[in-house]
C-alpha positions in Angstrom: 203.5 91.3 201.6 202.5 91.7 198.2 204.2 94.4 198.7 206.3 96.8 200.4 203.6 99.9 200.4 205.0 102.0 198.2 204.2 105.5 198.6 202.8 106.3 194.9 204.9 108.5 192.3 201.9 109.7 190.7 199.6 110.7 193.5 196.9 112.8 192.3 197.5 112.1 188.0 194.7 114.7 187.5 197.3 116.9 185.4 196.7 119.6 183.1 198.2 120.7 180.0 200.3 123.8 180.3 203.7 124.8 177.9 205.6 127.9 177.9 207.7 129.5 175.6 211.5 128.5 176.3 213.8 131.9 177.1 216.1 130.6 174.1 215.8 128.9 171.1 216.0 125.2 171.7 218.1 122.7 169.9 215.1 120.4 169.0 217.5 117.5 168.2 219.4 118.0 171.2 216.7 118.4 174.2 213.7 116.3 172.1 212.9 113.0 172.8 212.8 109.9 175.8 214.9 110.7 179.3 214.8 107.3 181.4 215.3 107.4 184.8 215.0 105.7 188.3 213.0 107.0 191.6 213.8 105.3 194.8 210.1 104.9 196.5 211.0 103.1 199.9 212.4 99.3 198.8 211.4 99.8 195.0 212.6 101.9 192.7 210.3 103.7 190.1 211.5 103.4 186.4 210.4 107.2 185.0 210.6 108.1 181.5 210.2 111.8 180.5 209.0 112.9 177.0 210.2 115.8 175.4 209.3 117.8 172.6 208.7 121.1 170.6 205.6 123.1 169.2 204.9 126.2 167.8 207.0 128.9 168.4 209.8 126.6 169.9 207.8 126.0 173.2 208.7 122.8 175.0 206.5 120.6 176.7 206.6 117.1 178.3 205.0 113.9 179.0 205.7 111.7 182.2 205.6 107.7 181.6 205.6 105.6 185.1 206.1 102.0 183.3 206.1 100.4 186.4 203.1 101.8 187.7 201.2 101.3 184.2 200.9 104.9 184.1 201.2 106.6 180.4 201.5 110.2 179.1 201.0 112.0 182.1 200.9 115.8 180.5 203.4 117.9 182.7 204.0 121.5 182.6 205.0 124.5 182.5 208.9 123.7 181.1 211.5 126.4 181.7 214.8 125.3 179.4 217.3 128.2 180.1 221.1 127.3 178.7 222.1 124.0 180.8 218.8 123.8 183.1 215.8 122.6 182.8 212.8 122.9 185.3 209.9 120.7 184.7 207.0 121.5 186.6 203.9 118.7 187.8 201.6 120.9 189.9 198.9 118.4 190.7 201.7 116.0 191.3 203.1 118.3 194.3 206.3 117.5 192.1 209.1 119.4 190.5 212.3 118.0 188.4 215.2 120.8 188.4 217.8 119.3 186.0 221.4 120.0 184.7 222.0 119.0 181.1 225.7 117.2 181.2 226.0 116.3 177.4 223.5 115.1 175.1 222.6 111.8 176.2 222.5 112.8 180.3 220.6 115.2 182.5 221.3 115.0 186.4 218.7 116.3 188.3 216.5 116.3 191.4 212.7 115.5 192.1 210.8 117.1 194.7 207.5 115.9 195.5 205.7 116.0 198.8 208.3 117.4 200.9 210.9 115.1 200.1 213.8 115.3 197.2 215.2 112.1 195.0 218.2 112.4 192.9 217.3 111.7 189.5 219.5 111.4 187.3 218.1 111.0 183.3 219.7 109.2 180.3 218.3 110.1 176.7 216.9 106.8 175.2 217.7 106.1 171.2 213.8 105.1 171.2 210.8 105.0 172.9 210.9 102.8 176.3 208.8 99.7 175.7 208.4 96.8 178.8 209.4 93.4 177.8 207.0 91.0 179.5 207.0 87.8 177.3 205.0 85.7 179.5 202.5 87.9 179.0 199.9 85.9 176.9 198.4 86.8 173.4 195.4 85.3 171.8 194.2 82.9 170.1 193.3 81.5 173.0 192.3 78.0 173.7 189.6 78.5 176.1 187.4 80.5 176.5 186.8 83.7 178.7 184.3 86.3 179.5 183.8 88.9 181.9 181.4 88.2 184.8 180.1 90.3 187.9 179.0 89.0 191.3 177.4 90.2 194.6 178.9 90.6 198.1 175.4 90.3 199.8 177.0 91.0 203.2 178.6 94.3 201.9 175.7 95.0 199.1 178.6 95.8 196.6 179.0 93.9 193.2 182.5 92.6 192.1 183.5 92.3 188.6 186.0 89.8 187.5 187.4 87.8 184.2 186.5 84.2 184.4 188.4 81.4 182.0 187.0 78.0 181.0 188.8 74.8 179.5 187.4 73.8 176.2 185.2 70.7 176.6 182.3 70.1 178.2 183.4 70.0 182.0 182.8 70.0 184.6 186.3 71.5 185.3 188.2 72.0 188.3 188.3 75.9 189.4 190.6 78.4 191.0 189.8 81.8 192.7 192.6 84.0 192.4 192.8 86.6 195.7 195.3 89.2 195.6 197.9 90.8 198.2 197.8 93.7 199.8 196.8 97.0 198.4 193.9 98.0 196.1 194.5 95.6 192.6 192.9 95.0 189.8 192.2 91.6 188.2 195.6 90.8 186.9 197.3 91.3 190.1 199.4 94.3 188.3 202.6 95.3 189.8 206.1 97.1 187.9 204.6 96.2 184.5 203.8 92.6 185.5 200.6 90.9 185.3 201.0 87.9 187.3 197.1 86.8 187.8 196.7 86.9 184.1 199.7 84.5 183.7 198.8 82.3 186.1 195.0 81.7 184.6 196.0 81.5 181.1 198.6 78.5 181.9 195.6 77.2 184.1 193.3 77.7 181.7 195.2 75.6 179.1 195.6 73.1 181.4 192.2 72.1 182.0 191.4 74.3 185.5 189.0 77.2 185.4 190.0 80.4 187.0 188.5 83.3 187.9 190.3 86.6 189.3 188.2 89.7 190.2 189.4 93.4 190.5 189.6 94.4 194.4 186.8 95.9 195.6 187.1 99.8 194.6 189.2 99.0 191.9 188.6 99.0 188.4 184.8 97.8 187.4 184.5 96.4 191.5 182.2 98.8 193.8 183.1 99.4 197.5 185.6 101.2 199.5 188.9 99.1 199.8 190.4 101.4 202.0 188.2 100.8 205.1 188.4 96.7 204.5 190.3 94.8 206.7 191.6 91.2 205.6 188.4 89.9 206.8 186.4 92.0 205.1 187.8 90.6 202.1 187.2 87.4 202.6 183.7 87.9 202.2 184.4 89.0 198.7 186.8 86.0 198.1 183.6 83.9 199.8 180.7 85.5 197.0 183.5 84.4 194.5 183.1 81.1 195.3 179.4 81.3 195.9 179.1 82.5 192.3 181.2 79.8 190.4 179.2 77.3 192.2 176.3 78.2 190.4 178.2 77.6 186.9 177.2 74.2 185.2 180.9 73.9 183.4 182.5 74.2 186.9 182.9 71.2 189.3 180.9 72.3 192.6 183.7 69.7 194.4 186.9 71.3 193.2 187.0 74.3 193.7 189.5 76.2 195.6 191.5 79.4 196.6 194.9 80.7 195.5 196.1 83.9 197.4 199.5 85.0 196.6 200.7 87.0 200.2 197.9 88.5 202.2 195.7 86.4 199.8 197.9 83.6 201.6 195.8 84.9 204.4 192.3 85.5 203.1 191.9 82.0 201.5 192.5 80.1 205.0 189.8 82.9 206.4 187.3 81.6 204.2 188.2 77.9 204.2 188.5 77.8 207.7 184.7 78.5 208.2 183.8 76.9 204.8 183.6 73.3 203.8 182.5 74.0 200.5 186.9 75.1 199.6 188.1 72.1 197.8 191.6 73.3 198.3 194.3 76.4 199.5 196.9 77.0 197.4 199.4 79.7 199.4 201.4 81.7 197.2 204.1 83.4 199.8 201.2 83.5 202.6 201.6 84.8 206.0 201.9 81.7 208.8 203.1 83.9 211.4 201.6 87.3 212.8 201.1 91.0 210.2 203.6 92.5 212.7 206.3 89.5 212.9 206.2 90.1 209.0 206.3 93.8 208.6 209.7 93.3 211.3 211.4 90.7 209.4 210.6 92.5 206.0 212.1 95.1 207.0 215.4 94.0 208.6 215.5 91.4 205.5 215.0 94.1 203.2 217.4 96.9 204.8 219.9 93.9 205.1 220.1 92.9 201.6 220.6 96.9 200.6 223.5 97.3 202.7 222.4 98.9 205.6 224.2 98.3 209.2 222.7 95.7 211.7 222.2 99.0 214.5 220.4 100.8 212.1 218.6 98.2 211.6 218.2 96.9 215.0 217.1 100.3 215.8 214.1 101.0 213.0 212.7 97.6 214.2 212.4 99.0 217.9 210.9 102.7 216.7 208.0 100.4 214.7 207.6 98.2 217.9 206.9 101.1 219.9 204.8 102.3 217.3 202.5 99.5 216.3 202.4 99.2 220.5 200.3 102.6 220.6 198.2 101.2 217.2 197.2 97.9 218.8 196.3 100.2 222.1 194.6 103.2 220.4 191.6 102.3 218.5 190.1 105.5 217.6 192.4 105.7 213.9 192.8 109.6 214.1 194.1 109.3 217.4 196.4 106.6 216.8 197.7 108.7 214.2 198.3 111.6 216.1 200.0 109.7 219.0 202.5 107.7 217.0 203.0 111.2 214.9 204.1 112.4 218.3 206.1 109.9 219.6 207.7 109.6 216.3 208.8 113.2 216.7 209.8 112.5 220.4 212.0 109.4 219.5 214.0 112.0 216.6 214.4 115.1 219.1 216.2 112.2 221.5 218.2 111.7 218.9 219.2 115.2 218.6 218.4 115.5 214.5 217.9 118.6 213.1 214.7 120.2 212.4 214.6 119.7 208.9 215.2 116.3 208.9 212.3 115.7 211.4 210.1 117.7 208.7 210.8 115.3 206.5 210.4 112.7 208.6 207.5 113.5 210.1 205.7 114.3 206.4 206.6 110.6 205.2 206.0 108.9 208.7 202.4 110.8 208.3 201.7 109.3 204.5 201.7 105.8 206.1 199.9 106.7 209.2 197.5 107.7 207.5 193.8 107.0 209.5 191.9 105.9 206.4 194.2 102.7 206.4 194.6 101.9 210.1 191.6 100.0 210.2 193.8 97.0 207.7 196.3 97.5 209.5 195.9 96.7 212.8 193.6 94.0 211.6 196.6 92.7 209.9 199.2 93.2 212.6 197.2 91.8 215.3 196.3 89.1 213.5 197.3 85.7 213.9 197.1 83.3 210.6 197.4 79.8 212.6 194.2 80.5 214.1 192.7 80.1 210.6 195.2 77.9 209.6 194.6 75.5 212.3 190.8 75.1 211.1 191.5 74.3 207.6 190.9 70.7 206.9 190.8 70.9 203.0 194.3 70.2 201.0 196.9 73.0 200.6 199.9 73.5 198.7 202.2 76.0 200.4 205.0 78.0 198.4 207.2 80.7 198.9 210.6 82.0 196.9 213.6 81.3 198.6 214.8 84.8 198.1 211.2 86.4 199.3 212.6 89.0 201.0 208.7 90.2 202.4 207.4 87.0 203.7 210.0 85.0 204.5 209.9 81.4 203.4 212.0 79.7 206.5 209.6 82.0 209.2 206.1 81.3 207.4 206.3 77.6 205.9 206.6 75.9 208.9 204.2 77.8 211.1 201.9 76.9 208.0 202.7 73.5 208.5 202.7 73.3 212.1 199.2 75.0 212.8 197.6 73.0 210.1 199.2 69.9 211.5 198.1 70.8 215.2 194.7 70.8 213.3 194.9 67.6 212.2 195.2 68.2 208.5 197.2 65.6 207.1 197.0 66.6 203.4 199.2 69.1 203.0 202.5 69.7 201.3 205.0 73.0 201.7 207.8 74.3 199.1 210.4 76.6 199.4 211.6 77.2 195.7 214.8 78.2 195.1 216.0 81.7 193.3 212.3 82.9 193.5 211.6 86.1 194.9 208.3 87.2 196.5 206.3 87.9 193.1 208.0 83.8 192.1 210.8 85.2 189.8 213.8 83.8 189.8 215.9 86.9 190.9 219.3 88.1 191.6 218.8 89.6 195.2 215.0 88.8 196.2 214.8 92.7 196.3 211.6 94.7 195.5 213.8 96.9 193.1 214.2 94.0 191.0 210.8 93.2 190.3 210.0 95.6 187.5 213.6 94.8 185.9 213.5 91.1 185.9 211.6 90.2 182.4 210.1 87.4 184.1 206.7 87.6 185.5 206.1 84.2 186.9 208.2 80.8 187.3 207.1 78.0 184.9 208.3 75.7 187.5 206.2 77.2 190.0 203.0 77.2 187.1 203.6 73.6 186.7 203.9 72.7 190.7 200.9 74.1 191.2 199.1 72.8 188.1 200.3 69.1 188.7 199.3 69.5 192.3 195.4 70.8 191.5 195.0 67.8 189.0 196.7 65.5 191.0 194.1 66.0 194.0 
């Protein structure tokens, strides 16, 4: 969905300060200064940028910059620089980089964090590394906007949020924004892109109010996102709309829910048992099953990187077998330690050698992890046509033709067909072309891409959806 689940590059950022003196003296104009680099962290790839520089007494130190994960000066140490190495330590991090300095502009190099090792290979930059994201909006701005908190009665947790209103005197038209998977903020962020806060302030300046709220957990939101499943967060998306009812500038009658990928799946969860949703917009949402997604993500995914149709064939039976003994086992530590163990069993079959089933087993562990099995087998089990089927306001369906995590030709049309075997007539589904999943138009449709592509959001797709909301 929104996402791949990446396992996080800077797990644990509680760092501390901590230099020592280099063995030698060090050639500040040669080692000093910006190394950008690139981390593979399952489909995406991590853009890393290390910092360099010398104090007293010719001791170096360093800064980490994760761009993509928003993440800035992230003090490392200690720095050993001895001849051609370099060894830059990140304790908290469970990291190390061990690097070879090639000439003055290159350092190859591996990172070790967690058990596993990435080659990392670092080019010196002639300045510092800035993210160009020129969607990204700057004010004046022609509406206005504040920020606003609300309360989840059922969960007795209070959700903070940024709400934008037209000029004028309304009443406007509204949109709730409801993110994918994993703990957001308000703006949706992902790779350096902020595609909530694009999407409200072309809203906004077309006459439709918007609010977006930081996930539960996250940012200025209380509760514990971790132990939410998708319907738990639908209660949230539900006190969202419970609270811009109350506003005087907002049109009780028109307002409705845009969820971009599992948010695809929260906003029929909440309009399917609410008559008060004017109208669904889907941004890449789920039509078909968690686990017919996660499959077909996968082999999508693998397929567009290169990787052989057995391979391929075979990591799509290990996770059946898997998510078999998830669906079964409903205590989460136990599921965890069963599919650890048949994970292990399914790699000894296979005759690979012990240190490759320690590594496996370590990163096979990180996503099994039993504080997150509640979402997902939640997610897997569930079906979205049962919700889908119920929904009887008007819905705009889109997905990227190059969305390579929910597919477009799998999910429209089980979208379509469940709200049509419910009777809905109002309806109208889009697959756009060159978009990826985050609606960029995109080379590949790859995750990897995401952070790279300048782009944070189609205009075509702004103005589909905004004709379509005033157009109701």
């Amino acid at each position: 969905m929104k996402k791949v689940l990446v396992p996080s590059l800077l797990m644990g950022l509680i760092l501390f300060t901590q230099s020592l003196a280099a063995q030698k003296i060090i050639d500040k104009k040669f080692i000093t200064g910006s190394w950008l680099g690139k981390i593979a962290a399952g489909a995406i790839e991590l853009r890393v940028v290390f910092n360099l520089s010398v104090i007293e007494k010719d001791s170096l130190v360093a800064t980490l910059d994760s761009p993509d994960q928003g993440a800035k000066n992230i003090k490392l140490g200690p720095v050993t620089f001895t001849g051609e190495t370099i060894k830059i330590s990140a304790g908290a991090m469970l990291a190390e980089y061990n690097g070879t300095i090639k000439n003055d502009t290159l350092i190859e190099g591996i990172w070790k964090q967690s058990g596993t090792s990435n080659v990392l290979n670092l080019v010196k930059l002639k300045s510092a590394f800035t993210l160009n994201r020129p969607q990204e909006p700057k004010p004046p701005f022609p509406y206005t906007s504040e920020d606003v908190t609300f309360a989840n009665d059922k969960f007795n947790i209070n959700l903070a949020g940024t709400l934008t209103i037209p000029t004028g005197k309304g009443p406007f038209p509204a949109v709730i924004l409801i993110t994918g998977s994993g703990a957001q903020n308000r703006n949706e962020e992902i790779m350096g892109h902020k595609p909530f806060l694009v999407i409200a302030d072309y809203l906004s300046r077309n006459g439709i109010a918007v609010l977006r709220y930081d996930d539960r957990g996250v940012g200025k939101s209380q509760g514990n996102y971790a132990a939410a499943t998708s319907a738990d967060l639908a209660t949230d998306a539900e006190a969202a709309l419970n609270y811009m009812k109350t506003n005087p500038k907002i049109d009780p009658k028109a307002i409705g829910l845009m969820g971009h990928s599992e948010g695809g799946l929260i906003a029929p969860i909440v309009a399917s048992a609410n008559p008060d949703v004017s109208f669904i917009v889907s941004l890449a949402g789920p039509g078909v099953t968690g686990e017919q997604i996660i499959h077909r993500q996968a082999a999508d995914i693998s397929r567009a990187s290169g990787i052989d149709e057995k391979q391929i064939k075979e990591s799509v039976s290990i996770n059946k077998k898997l998510f078999a003994v998830m669906k079964k086992e409903s205590d989460n530590k136990k599921a965890s330690e069963k599919m650890t163990a048949l994970y292990k069993q399914i790699l000894l079959k296979k005759k690979t050698t012990p240190e490759e089933i320690e590594k496996s087993l370590k990163q096979v562990q990180a996503s099994l992890n039993p504080s997150t099995l509640t979402w997902f087998r939640y997610f897997i089990m569930t079906d979205p046509a049962d919700f889908w089927k119920k929904v009887k306001c008007p819905v705009l369906a889109l997905n990227g033709e190059k969305d390579l995590q929910v597919a477009a030709d799998e999910n429209l049309p089980a979208i379509e067909k469940a709200l049509r075997s419910g009777g809905n007539t109002s309806y109208k589904t889009m697959k756009l072309p060159e978009l990826n999943h985050l609606f960029q138009h995109c080379k590949t449709g790859l995750p990897a891409e995401y952070g790279e592509i300048e782009e944070t959001f189609s205009p075509e797709a702004l103005k589909i959806i905004t004709d379509w909301i005033l157009g109701l």
